[in-house]
Each structure stands twice: as C-alpha cells, then as structure tokens.
N, C-alpha and C positions, 0 to 999 in steps of 0.2 A: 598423564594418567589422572583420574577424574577422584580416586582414592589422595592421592595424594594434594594432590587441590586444598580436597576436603579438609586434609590434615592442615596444612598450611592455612589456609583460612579459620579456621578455627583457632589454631597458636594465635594470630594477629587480633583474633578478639578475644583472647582472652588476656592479652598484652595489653590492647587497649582500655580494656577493664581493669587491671593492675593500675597500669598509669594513669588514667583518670582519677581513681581514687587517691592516688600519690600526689596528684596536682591539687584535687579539691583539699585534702588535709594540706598543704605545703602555703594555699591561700587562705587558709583560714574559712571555709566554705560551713555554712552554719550545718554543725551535724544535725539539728533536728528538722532538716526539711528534709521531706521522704525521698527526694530524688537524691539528693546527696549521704542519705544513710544507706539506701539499698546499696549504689555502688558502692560504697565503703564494705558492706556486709560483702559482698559479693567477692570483692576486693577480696580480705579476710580470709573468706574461707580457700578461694582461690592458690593464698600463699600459708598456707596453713604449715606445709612442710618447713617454708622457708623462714618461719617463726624464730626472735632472737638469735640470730646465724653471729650477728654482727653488734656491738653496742658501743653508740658513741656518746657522747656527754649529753646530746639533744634527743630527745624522743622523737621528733623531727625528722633530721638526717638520720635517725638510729632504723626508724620505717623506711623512710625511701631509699636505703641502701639496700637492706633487707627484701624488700618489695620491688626494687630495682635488680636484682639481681634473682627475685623467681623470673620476673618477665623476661629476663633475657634466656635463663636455664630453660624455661616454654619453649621461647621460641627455635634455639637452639638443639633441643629434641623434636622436634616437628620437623626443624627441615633436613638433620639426620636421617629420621624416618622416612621424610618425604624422599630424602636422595635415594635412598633405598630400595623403598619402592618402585622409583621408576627405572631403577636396574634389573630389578625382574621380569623377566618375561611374562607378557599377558598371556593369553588362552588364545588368543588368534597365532599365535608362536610355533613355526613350521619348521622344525631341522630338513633341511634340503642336503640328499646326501651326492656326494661328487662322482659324476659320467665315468663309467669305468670304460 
C-alpha cells in the first residue's frame, strides 16, 4: 500500500536525521558550520518529546541515548502503523458471497 510506503519512508528519515546529528555531535563536528547546525536543529526539534528521558554523567552519551531512543520509538510507530495499514482493506475490496 503506497500510504504505508509513505509512512515508512518517512520514519527512516526522520531516523536518519536523529542519527546524523547524534554522529556529528558524537565527532565533534564544528556546530557553527550551517550544515552541521541545521541538522542538529532539526535533530532538536525532532526529539523534542524525547528531551532528558535518560541522564548519564556525559552530556554525550546523556543525548545519544536519549536521541537514540526517539529514533527507534519513530521508527517503531511507523511500521505499527504501516503493519496496519496494510491489513485494511482498500476500496478495490469485493466480499464475494458463497453459491447457494
């Protein structure tokens, strides 16, 4: 189902944007260069819910846990959804009733 696709492809980037910014802060990636603050931003607002779930001694590991854990809860609900989805009957969906 092409709904569900949708869904699914979209959780993976939005996963991919989590984890990018988890990787560039994780190396050290200079936040003022604009390509590396957008996704950060983006990142951000992305796991907004997922904000201080978790806190460990490093501010580090304290985000990529945290951060690490909206992108799997994404992706996670997307493909619930998406299983879902494709267990419902589309509109081309004909009950065929049995020869008497």
């Amino acid at each position: 189902m092409v709904v569900a696709r949708l869904i699914r492809t979209v959780a993976w980037i939005v996963a991919a944007i989590i984890v990018a910014a988890i990787l560039l802060r994780l190396f050290g990636a200079n936040p003022q260069n604009t390509v590396v603050s957008d996704i950060h931003d983006a990142g951000a607002w992305l796991v907004t819910p997922f904000k201080n779930i978790f806190s460990l001694s490093s501010a580090k590991a304290t985000m990529a846990l945290n951060w690490g854990l909206a992108a799997i809860v994404y992706l996670a609900v997307a493909h619930i959804l998406a299983g879902l989805l494709t267990r419902v009957p589309g509109r081309g969906y004909r009950r065929v009733r049995p020869v008497v």
